[in-house]
C-alpha positions as CSV (number, residue, x, y, z in Angstrom):
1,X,110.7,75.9,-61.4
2,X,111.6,73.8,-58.5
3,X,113.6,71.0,-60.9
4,X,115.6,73.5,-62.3
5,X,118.2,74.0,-59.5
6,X,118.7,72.3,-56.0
7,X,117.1,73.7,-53.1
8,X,118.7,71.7,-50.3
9,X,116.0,72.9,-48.0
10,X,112.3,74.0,-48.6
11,X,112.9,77.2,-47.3
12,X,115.4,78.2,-49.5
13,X,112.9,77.8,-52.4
14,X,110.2,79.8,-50.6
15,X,112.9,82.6,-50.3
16,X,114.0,82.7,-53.5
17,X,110.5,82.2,-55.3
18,X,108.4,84.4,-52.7
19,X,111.1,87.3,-52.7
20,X,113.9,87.7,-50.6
21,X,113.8,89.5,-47.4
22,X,117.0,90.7,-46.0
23,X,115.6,92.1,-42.7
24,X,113.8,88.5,-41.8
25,X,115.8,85.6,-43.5
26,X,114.5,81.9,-42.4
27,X,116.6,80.0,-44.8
28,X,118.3,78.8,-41.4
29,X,115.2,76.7,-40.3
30,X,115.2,73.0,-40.4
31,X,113.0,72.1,-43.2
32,X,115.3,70.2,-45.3
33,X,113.8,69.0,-49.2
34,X,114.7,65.1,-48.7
35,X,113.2,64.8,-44.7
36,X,110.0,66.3,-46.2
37,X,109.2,64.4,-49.5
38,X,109.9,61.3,-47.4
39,X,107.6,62.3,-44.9
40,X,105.3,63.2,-47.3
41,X,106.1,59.6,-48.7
42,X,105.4,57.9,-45.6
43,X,102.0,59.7,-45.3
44,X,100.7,58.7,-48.8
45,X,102.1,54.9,-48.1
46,X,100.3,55.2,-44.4
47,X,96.8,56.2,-46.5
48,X,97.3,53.6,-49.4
49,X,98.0,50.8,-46.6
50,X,95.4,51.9,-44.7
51,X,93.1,52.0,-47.7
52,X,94.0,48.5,-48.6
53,X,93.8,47.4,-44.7
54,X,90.3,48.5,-44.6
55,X,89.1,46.7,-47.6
56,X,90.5,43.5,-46.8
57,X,88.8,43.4,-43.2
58,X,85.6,44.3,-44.3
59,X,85.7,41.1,-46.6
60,X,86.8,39.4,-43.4
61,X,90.4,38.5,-45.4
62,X,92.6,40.7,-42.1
63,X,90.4,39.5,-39.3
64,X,90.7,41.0,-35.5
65,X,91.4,40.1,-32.1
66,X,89.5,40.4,-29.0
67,X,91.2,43.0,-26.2
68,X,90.1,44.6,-23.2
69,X,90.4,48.3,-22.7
70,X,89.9,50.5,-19.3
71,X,87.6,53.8,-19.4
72,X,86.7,57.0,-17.6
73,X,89.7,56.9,-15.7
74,X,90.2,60.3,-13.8
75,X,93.8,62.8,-15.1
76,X,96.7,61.6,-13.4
77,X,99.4,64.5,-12.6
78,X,102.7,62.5,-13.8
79,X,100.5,62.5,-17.2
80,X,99.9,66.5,-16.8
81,X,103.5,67.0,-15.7
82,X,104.4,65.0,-19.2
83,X,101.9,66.8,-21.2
84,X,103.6,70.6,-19.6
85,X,107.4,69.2,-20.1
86,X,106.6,68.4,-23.4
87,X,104.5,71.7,-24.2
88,X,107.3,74.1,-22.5
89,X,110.2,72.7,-24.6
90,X,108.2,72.9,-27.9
91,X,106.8,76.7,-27.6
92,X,110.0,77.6,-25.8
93,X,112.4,76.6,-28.9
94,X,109.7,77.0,-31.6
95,X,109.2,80.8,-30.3
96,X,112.7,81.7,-29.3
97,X,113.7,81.4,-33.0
98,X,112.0,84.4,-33.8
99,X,114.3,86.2,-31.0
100,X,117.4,84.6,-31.9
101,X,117.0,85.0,-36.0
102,X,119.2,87.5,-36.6
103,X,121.7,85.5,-35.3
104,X,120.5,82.1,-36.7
105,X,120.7,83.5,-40.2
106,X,123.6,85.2,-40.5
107,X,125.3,82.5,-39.0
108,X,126.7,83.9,-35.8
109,X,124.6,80.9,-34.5
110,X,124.1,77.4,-35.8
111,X,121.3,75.6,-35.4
112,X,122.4,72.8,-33.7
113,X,123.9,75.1,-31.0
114,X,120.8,76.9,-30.7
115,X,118.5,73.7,-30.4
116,X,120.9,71.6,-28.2
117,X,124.1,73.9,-27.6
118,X,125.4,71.8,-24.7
119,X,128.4,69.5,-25.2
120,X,130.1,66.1,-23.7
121,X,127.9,63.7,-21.3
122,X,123.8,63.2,-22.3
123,X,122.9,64.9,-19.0
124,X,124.6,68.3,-20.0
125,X,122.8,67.6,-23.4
126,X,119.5,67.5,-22.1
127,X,120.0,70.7,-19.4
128,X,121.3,72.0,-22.7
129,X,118.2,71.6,-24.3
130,X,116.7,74.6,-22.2
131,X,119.3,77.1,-23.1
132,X,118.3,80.0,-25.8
133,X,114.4,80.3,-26.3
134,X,110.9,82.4,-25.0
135,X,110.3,81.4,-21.2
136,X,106.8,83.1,-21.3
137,X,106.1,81.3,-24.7
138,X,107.2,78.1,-23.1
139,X,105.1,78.7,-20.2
140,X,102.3,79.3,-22.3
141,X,102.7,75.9,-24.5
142,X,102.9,74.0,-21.1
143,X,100.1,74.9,-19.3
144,X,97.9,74.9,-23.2
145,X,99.0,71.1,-23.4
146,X,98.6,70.1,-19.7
147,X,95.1,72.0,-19.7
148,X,94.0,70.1,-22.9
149,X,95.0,66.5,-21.4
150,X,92.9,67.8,-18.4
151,X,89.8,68.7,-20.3
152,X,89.8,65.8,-22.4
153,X,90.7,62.9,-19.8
154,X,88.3,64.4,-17.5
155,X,85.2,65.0,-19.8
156,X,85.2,61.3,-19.7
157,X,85.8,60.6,-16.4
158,X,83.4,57.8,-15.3
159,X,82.9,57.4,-10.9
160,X,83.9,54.0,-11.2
161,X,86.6,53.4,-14.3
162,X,85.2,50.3,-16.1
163,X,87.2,47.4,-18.6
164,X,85.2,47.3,-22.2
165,X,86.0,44.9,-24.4
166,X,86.3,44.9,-27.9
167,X,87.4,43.7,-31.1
168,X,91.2,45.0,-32.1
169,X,91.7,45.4,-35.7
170,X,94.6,45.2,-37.6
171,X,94.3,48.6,-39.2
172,X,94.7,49.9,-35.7
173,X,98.2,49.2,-35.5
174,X,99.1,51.0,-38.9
175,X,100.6,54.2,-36.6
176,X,102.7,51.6,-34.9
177,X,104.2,50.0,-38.1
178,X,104.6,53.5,-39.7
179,X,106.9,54.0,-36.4
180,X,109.0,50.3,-36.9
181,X,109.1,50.7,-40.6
182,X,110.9,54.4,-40.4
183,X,113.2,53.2,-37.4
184,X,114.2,49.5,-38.9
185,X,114.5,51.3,-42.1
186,X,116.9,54.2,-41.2
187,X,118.8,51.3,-39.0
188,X,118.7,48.8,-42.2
189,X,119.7,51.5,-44.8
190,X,122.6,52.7,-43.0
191,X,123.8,48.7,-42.0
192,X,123.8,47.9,-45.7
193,X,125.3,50.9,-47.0
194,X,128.0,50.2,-44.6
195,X,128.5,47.3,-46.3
196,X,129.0,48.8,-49.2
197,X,130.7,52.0,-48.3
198,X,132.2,52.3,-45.3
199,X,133.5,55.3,-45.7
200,X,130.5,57.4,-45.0
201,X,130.7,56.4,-41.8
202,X,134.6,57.1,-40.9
203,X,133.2,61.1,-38.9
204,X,130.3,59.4,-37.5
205,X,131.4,60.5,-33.8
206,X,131.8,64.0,-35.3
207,X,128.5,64.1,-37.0
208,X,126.7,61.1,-35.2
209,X,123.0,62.8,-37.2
210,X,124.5,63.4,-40.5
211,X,126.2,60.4,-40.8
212,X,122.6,58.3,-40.5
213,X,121.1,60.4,-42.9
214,X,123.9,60.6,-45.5
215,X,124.1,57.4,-47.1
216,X,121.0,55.1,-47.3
217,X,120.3,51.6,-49.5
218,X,116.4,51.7,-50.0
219,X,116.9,47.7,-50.0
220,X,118.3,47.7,-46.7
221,X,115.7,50.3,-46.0
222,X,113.0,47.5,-47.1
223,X,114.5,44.3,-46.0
224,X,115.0,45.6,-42.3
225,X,111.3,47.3,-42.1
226,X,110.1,44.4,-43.5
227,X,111.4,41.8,-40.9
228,X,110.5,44.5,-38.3
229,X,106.8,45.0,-39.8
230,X,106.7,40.8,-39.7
231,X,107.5,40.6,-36.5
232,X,105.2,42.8,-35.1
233,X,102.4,41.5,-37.0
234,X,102.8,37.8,-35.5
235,X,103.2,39.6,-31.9
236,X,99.7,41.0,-32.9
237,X,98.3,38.1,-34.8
238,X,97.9,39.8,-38.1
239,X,97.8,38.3,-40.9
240,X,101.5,38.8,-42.7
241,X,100.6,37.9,-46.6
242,X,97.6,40.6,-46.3
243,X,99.6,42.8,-44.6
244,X,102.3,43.0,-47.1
245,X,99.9,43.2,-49.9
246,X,98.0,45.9,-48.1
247,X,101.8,47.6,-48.0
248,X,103.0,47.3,-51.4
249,X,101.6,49.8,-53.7
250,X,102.0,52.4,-51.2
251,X,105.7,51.9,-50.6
252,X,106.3,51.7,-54.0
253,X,104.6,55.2,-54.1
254,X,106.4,56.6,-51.2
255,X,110.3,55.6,-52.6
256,X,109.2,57.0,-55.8
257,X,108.3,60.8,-53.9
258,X,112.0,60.1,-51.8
259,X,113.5,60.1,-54.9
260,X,112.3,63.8,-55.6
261,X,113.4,64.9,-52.6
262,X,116.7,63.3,-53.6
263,X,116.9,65.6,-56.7
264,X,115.4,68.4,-55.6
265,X,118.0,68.7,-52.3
266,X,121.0,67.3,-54.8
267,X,122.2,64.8,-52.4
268,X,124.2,62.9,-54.4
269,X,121.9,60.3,-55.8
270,X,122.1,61.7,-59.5
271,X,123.1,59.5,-62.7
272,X,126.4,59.6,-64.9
273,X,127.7,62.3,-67.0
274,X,125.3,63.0,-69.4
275,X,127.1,65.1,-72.3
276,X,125.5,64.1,-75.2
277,X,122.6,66.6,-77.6
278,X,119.4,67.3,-75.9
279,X,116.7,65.9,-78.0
280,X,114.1,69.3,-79.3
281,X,111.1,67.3,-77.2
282,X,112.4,66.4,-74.0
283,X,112.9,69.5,-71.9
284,X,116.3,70.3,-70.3
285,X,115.7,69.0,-67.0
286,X,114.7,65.7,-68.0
287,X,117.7,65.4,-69.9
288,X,120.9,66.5,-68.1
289,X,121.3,68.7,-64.9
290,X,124.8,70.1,-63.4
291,X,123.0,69.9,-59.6
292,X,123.5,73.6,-59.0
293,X,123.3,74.3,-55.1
294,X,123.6,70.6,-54.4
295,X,123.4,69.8,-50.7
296,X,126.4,67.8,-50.6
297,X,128.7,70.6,-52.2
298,X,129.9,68.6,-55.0
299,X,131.3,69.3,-58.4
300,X,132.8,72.9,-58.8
301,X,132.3,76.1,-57.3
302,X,129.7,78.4,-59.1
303,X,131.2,82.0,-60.1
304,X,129.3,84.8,-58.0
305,X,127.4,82.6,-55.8
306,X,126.8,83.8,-52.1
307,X,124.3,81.6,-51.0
308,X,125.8,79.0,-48.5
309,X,125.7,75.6,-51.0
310,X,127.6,77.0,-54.2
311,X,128.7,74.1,-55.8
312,X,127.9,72.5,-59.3
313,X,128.9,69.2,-61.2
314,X,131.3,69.7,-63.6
315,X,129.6,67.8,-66.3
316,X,126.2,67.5,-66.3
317,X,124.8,64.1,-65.2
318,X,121.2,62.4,-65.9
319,X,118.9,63.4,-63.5
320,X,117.8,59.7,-62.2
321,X,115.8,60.3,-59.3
322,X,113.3,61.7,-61.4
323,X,113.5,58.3,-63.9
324,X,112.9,56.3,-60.7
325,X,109.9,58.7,-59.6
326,X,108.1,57.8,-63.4
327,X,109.3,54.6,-62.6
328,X,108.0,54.1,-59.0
329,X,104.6,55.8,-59.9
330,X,104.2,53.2,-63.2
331,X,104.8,50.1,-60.6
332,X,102.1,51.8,-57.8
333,X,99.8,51.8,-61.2
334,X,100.3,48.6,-61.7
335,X,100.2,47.5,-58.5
336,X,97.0,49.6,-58.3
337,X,95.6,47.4,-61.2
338,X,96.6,44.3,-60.3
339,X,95.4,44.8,-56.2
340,X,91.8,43.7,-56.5
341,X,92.4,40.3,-58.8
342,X,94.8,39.1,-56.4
343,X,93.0,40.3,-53.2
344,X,92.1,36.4,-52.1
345,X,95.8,35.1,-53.0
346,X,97.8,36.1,-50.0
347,X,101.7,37.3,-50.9
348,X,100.9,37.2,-54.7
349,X,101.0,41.2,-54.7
350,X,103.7,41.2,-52.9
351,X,105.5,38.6,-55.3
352,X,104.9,41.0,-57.8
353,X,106.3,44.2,-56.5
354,X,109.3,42.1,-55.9
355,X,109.6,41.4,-59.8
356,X,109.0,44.4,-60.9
357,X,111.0,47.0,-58.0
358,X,113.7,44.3,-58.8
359,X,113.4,45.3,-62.7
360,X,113.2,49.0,-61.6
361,X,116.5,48.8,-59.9
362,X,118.1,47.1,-61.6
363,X,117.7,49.2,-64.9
364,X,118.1,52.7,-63.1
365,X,121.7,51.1,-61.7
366,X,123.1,51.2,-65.2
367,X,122.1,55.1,-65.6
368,X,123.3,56.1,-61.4
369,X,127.0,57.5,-60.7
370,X,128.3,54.9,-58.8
371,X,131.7,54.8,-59.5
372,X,132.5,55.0,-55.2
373,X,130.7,51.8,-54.8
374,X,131.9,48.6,-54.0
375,X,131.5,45.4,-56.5
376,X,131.2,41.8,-55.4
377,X,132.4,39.1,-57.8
378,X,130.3,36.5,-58.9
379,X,131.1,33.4,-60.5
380,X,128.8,35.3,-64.0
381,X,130.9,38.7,-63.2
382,X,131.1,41.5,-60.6
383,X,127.9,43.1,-59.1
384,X,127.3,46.0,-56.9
385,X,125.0,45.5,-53.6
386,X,122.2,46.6,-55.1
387,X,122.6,44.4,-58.6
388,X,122.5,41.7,-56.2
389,X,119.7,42.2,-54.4
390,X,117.7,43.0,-57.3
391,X,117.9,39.6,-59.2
392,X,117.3,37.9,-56.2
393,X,114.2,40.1,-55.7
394,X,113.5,39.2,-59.5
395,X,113.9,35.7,-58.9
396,X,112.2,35.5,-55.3
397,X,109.4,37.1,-56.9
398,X,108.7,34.7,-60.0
399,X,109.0,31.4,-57.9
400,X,106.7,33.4,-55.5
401,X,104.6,33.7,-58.5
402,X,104.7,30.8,-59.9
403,X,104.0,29.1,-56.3
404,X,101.3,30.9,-55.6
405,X,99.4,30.9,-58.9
406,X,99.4,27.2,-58.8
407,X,98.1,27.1,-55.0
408,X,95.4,29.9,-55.6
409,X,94.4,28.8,-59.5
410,X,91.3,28.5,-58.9
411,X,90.1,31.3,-56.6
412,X,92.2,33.4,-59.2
413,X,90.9,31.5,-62.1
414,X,87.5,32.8,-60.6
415,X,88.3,36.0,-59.6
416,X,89.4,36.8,-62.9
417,X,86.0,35.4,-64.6
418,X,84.3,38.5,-62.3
């Protein structure tokens, strides 16, 4: 079972489970456990948003904007020469693995050297990029994407390009927000857990990729993509209160599947030592887990182990990320519940995924290993970061509340009587 050990990437728990193959080993490849449970994240927080979107603009709550549009305009070859560059260096890297495995997994090649080998200024970088791959694969990919953009631009090529105008609606821009909220919140995670623990950051020039990715706050994370998402939304003139409350379930769902990936790779995020009896009905790795394989090589090593993360905890520790999944998917329920009732009071969702992701923190901080963290004293005692945020979120949320219910008492007086 997956939960049972870490598999820092994906493909190291298809090797293991699917049989191991000496003669073709793609353990090497890039498809880390965290990167894809938070892609997969973003993608069920893209469809519940969109969802949500949708159902508030056809009771004409998110309303559109008129914009003009041209069509039938004819290829142009900067386009095509885009469209080839872009093909070439995909099928060129993406096949050449398949030359250069043997070298890629037995580690007589990294694969960082293989994907951008070149070192010092960004223009050596990029030449760099071109180095170690399948020319005629590349060659291939190029002229496939190029002759698509062709086909497709040129199908509806018009003899006279025309301007059409019509009616932009928010849920269009949901690809562009998906885009702001992962930049502003890998930006806003890493600023805040700065803050907090500077020290991740002391071999960031060594490590400028792993450095961003190996320390995060989820309320930096939020805060950030928030003000980001805001922004955009008054560039485009969409409504912000619907917006957010078209958002909230689904990113409440999408922190909740991080937080496997965050157990599943072993990266840290795990609970305190957990040495006390296993209860008979709650299975093992509900209980306690020592983080075998963990991505971050923590704890001790593991007798025997060959495989290149050999590393478990000491002590076993509670596994928490899988507490704040059950508790992440029980908030999207409620947030579920709750959507339809509130739809016509604008930021009233939103107030309560404050509340109760404030709630959800704040408990799971009393169960996480923390101990490297940095407190903040208080004139009521010393907080972490994320204690602090969390009963301001709590109490943000409940004056939200309150304000809200007493502005939209009626419409939710009626809504309710439905």
């Amino acid at each position: 079972m997956i939960l049972l050990r870490c598999y820092p990437r994906l493909t190291d728990w298809l090797y293991f489970t699917l049989g191991q193959h000496p003669s073709f080993d793609y353990r090497f490849l890039p498809v880390y456990s965290y990167g894809f449970f938070v892609a997969l994240g973003f993608l069920f927080a893209a469809a519940v948003a969109s969802h949500e979107m949708r159902r508030r603009e056809k009771l004409g709550l998110m309303r559109g904007v008129e914009a003009e549009i041209t069509v039938g305009e004819a290829p142009r070859y900067l386009d095509m020469a885009v469209y080839f560059l872009t093909g070439f260096v995909l099928l060129f890297k993406a096949a050449g693995i398949v030359s250069y495995q043997k070298l890629l997994s037995t580690g007589q090649m990294t694969l960082r050297e293989y994907m951008m080998p070149g070192q010092g200024n960004i223009i050596s970088a990029v030449i760099s990029i071109f180095q170690y791959g399948n020319v005629w694969a590349g060659l291939l990919g190029g002229v496939a994407f190029a002759a698509l953009y062709y086909y497709q631009r040129n199908k509806d090529k018009l003899p006279k390009p025309v301007k059409k105008k019509f009616v932009d609606m928010p849920s269009n821009h949901l690809g562009d927000m998906v885009v702001l909220a992962a930049i502003f919140g890998v930006l806003g995670s890493n600023f805040f857990n700065y803050l907090e623990n500077p020290d991740d950051y002391r071999q960031f020039w060594d490590d400028p990729f792993g450095s961003i990715f190996s320390g995060l706050s989820i309320y930096g994370g939020l805060i950030c993509a928030a003000a980001a998402i805001a922004v955009y939304a008054r560039i485009k003139k969409i409504q912000v209160g619907y917006l957010f409350d078209s958002i909230a379930p689904g990113f409440i769902l999408a922190n909740g599947i991080g937080r496997i990936g965050c157990h599943v790779s072993g990266d840290g995020d795990w609970g305190i030592t957990n040495t006390s009896p296993k209860p008979s009905f709650i299975p093992q790795w509900l209980w306690s887990s020592y983080y075998e394989h963990n991505i971050i090589d923590e704890g001790v090593p593991i007798p025997g182990c060959v495989e290149e993360h050999c590393f478990r905890l000491a002590e076993p520790a509670y596994p928490t990320p899988l507490y704040e999944f059950a508790m992440c998917f029980t908030i999207f329920l409620i947030l579920w519940a709750l959507r339809k009732r509130l739809t016509h009071a604008p930021f009233m969702l939103t107030s309560v995924f404050a509340v109760l992701i404030g709630i959800q923190r704040l408990t799971i901080e009393q169960l996480r290993d923390l101990s490297g963290r940095d407190t903040y004293r208080l004139p009521f005692g010393e907080f972490r970061q994320s204690e602090i945020i969390s009963m301001l979120m709590i109490t943000a949320g409940i004056t939200g509340i309150v304000f809200l219910w007493r502005k939209y008492r009626t419409i939710l007086s009626k809504t309710e009587a439905v």
